[in-house]
Structures are given as structure tokens and as C-alpha cells.
C-alpha positions in Angstrom: 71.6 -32.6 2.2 70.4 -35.5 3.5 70.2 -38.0 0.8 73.2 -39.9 1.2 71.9 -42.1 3.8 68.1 -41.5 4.1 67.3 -44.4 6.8 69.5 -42.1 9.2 68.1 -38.6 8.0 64.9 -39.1 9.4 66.2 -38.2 12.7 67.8 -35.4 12.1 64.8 -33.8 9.8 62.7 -34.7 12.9 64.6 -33.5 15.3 65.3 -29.8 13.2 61.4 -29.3 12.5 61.0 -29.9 16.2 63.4 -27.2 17.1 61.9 -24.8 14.7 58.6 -25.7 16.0 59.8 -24.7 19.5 61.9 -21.5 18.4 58.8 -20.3 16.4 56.9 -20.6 20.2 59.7 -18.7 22.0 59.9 -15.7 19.1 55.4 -15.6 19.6 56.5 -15.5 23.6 58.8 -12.9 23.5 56.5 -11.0 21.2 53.3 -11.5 23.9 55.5 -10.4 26.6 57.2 -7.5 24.9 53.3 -6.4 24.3 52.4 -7.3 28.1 54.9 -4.9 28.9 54.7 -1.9 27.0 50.8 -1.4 26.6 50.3 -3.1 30.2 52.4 -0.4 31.1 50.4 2.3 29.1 46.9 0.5 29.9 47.6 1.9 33.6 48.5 5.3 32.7 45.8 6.5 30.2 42.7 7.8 30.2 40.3 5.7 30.1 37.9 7.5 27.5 40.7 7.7 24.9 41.8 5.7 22.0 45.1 4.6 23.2 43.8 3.0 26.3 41.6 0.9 24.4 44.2 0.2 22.1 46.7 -0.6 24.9 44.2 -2.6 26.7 43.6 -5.3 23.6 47.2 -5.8 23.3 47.3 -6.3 26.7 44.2 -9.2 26.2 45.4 -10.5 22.7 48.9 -11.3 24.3 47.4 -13.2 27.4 46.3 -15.8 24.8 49.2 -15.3 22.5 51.7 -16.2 25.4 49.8 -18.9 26.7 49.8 -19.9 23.1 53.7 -20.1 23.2 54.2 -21.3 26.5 51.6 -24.2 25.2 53.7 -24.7 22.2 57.1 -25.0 23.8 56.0 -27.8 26.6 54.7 -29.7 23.4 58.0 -29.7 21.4 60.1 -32.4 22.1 63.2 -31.9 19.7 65.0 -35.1 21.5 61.9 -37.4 21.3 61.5 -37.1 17.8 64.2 -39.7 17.0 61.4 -43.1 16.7 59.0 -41.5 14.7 58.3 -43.2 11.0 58.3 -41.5 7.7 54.6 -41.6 7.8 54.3 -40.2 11.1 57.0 -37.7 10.1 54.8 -36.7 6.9 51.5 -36.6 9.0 53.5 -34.2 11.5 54.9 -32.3 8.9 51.6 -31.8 7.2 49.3 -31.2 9.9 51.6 -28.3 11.4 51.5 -26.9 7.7 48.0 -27.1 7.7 47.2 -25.0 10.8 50.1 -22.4 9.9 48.2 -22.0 7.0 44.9 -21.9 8.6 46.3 -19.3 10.9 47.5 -17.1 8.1 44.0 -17.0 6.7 43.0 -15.8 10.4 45.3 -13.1 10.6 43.4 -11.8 7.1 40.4 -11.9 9.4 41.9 -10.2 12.1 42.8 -7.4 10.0 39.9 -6.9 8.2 37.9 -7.1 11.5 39.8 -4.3 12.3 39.8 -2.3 9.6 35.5 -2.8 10.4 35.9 -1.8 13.9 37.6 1.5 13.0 34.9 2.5 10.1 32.4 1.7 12.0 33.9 3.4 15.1 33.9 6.6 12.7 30.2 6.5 11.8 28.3 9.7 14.1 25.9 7.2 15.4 29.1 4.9 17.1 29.0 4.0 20.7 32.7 4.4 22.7 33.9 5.4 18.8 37.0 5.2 20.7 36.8 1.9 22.2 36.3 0.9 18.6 39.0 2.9 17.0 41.5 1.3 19.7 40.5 -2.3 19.5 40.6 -1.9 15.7 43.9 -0.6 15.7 45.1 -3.5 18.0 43.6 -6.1 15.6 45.7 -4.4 13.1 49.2 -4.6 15.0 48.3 -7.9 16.2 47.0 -9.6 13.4 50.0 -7.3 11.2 52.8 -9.3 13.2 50.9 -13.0 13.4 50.7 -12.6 9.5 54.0 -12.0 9.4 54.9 -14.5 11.9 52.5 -17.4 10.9 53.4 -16.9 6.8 57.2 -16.6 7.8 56.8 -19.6 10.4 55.3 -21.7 7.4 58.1 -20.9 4.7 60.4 -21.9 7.3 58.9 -24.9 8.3 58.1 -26.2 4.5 61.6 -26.5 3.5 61.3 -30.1 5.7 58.5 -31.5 3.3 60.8 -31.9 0.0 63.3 -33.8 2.7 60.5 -35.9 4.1 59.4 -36.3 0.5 62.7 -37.7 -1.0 63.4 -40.5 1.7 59.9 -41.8 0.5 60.9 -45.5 -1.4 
């Protein structure tokens, strides 16, 4: 697409990863406060003891950070400001944000599997607040469910720049 004039690509592959970057930020923020809302919501009007409180609780927790996260993410992106940077710095960029997609897709495994371990061991008969652990285990699941999704999706999305950034190499 771009190889017909690969000095005056570079821009333009900048400036599209950069507004990728941000709209990735903006789908995690509407995703933290779509969860702020519905279990902050539910967090108030359930009992305390149950499951579902706990459960509504750690979204409400997990999506503090999550939209802090985004709101982080979007004041970093600078799709206009991307214009001066190099091919090297272009590749660095490209890579590093790779890197900790992919990093972050090996957390959401965690996150998972820490749940699943919350909710055996929130089964055992010797469990303290089993449903404090059942909750928070099913949390981790929906949570780290959708950033798995997101973070693998985010980094198929964002790879397709690397064979561009590859081809303008000399």
C-alpha cells in the first residue's frame, strides 16, 4: 500500500498505529466504564454475604485500574506528533508496544487461571468467605476473558504495521 513512495509512508504508518493505539485505549475505557456502571450499580444493591456482591465488587475494583489504564493510554497517543519520527524509532515503537500486548496476553492466562484457583479453592469445606472467593474468581474470569480478547485482538491489529515498517527498511 505504501510502497510507491516509502520516504513519505513513514508518516502515514506512524500516524495510523498511533490512532489505533488511542482507539484500542477508548474501546478498554468504554469497557471499564460500562463495568463501573452495571456492577457499581449491583455492588450497592446486594447482600453482602453473597457471591454476586463479591463478584460485582471486583469488577467494580478491576475497572478502576482498567480506566485509569485507558484514560493513561489516550493522553499518551499523539496521532499528529508522530510525523518526525525515524524508521528506527518507528520500529522501536512498533516493537515495544508488541512486546507489552503480548506480555499482557500472557497475563490475562494468569488472570484466568488465578480465577479458576480462587473458585476451587472457594469450594473446598474448609474455605473462608467461600463466596468472597467464588465471586472474585468469577470476576478474574470475565475480566481477564475480555483483556484476552482485547489484548490478543489489539496485537493482531496493531502487527499489520510491522511488515510496512519492515519494507521501507533500505
Amino acid at each position: 500500500m505504501f510502497l510507491l513512495f516509502p520516504a513519505a509512508a513513514l508518516p502515514g504508518i506512524n500516524h495510523a498505529r498511533e490512532l489505533l493505539a488511542e482507539r484500542g485505549m477508548a474501546v478498554l475505557g468504554a469497557w471499564a466504564l460500562l463495568n463501573l456502571v452495571v456492577s457499581g450499580y449491583y455492588v450497592a444493591r446486594t447482600d453482602t454475604r453473597s457471591e454476586t456482591h463479591h463478584f460485582h465488587l471486583m469488577n467494580v475494583g478491576w475497572n478502576v485500574v482498567n480506566a485509569l489504564l485507558a484514560v493513561w493510554g489516550i493522553l499518551q497517543a499523539h496521532p499528529q506528533q508522530v510525523a518526525s519520527l525515524t524508521l528506527a524509532e518507528s520500529l522501536s515503537a512498533q516493537f515495544s508496544f508488541e512486546k507489552i500486548l503480548l506480555l499482557n496476553v500472557g497475563l490475562d492466562v494468569a488472570y484466568i487461571c488465578v480465577g479458576s484457583w480462587l473458585r476451587a479453592r472457594g469450594a473446598l469445606p474448609a474455605a473462608s468467605r467461600p463466596e468472597r472467593l467464588a465471586g472474585f474468581g468469577r470476576s478474574l474470569w470475565l475480566q481477564g476473558g475480555f483483556l484476552l480478547l482485547f489484548d490478543a485482538g489489539f496485537y493482531f491489529l496493531y502487527h499489520q504495521y510491522a511488515p510496512e515498517l519492515l519494507q521501507l527498511m533500505p
